[in-house]
C-alpha positions as CSV (number, residue, x, y, z in Angstrom):
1,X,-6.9,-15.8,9.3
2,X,-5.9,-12.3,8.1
3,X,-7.8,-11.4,4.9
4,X,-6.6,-8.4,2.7
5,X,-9.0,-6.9,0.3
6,X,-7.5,-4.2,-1.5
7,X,-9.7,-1.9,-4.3
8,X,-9.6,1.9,-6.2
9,X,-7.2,1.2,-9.0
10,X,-8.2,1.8,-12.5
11,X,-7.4,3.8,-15.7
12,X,-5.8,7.5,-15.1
13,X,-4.2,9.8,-17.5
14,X,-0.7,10.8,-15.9
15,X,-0.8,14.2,-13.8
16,X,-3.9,12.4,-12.4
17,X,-4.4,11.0,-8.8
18,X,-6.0,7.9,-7.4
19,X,-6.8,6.3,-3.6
20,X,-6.4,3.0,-3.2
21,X,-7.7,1.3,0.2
22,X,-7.0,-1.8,1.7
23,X,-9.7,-3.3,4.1
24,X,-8.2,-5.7,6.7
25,X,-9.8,-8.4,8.6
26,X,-9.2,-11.3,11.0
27,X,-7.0,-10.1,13.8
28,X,-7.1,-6.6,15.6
29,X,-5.8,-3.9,12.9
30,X,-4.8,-1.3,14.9
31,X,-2.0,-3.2,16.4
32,X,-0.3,-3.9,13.2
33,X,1.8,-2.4,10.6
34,X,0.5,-2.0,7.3
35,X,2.4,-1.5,4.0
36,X,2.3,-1.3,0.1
37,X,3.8,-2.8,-2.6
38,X,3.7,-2.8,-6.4
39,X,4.7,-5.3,-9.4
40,X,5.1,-4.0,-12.6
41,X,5.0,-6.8,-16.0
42,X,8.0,-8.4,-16.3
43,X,9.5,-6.8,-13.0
44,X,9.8,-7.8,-9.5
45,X,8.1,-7.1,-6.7
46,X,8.8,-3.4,-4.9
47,X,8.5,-1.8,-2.2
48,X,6.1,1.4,-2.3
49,X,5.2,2.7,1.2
50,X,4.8,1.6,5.0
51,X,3.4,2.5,8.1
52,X,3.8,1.6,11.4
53,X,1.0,0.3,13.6
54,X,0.8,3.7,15.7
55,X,1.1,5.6,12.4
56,X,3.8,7.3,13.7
57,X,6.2,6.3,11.4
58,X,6.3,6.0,7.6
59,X,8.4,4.9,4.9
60,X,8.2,5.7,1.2
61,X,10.2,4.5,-2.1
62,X,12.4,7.2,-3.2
63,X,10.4,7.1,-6.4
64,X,6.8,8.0,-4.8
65,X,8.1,10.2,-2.2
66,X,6.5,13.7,-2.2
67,X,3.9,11.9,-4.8
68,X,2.4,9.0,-2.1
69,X,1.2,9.3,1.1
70,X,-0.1,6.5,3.0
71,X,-2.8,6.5,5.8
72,X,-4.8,4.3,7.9
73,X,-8.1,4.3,9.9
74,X,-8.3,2.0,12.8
75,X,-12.1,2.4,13.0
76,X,-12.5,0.9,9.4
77,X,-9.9,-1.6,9.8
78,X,-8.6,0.6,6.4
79,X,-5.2,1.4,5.3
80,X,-5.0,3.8,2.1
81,X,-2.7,5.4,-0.2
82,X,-3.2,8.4,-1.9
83,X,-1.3,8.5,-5.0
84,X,-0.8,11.9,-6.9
85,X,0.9,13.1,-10.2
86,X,0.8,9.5,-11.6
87,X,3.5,8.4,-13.8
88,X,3.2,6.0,-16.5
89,X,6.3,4.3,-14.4
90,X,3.5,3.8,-11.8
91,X,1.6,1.4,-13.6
92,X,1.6,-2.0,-11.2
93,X,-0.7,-4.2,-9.6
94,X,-0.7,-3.0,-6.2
95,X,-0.7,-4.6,-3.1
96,X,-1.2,-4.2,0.8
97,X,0.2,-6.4,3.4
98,X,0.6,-6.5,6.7
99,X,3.5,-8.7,8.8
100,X,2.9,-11.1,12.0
101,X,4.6,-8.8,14.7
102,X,2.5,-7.1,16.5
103,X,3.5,-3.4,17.4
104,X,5.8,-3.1,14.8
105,X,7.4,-0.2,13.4
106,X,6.7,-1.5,9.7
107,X,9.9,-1.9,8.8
108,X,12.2,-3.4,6.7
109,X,10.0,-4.3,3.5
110,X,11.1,-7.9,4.2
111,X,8.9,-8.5,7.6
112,X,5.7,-8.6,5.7
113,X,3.8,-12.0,5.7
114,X,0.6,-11.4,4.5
115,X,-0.8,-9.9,1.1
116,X,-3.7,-8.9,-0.1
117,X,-4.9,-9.9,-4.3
118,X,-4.0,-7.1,-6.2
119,X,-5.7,-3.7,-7.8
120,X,-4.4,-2.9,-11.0
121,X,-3.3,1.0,-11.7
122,X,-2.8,2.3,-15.1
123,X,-1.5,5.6,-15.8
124,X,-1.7,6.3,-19.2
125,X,0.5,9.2,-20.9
């Protein structure tokens, strides 16, 4: 059973910066692809960044890129995302999944199967 437990949202004034990590358990991490996604009220799910199992390969939303960067340590079974010059726009409950394919490259958006619950982030102007 793959359990996702994301934390390090909170309150930030825009211009700030926030981490968020995402601790994964139940299967071997390092062989997976990890990704993030946000939901803002009243709007759908998004795509926010990805990266594939090696960590040689990542994706980013047009909106975060140059902002976001996501990261992962294999020795903490940890992905992250470091999230800088926040936006009120960012404001969402984020998320961190992971898909069923092992080795994968992390994309498209679509493949991912598992989520985590949720960290709220608040950017306040």
């Amino acid at each position: 059973q793959v359990h996702l437990v994301e934390s390090g949202g909170g309150l930030v004034q825009a211009g700030g910066s926030l981490r968020l990590s995402c601790a994964a358990s139940g299967r071997s991490f390092s062989r997976y692809a990890m990704g993030w996604f946000r939901q803002a009220p009243g709007k759908e799910r998004e795509f926010v960044a990805a990266m594939s199992w090696s960590g040689g390969s990542t994706y980013y939303a047009d909106s975060v890129k140059g902002r976001f960067t996501i990261s992962r340590d294999n020795a903490k079974n940890t992905v992250y995302l470091q999230m800088n010059s926040l936006k009120p726009e960012d404001t969402a409950v984020y998320y961190c999944a992971t898909d069923w394919v092992a080795y994968g490259s992390g994309w498209p958006p679509s493949q991912y199967d598992y989520w985590g619950q949720g960290t709220q982030v608040t950017v306040s102007s």
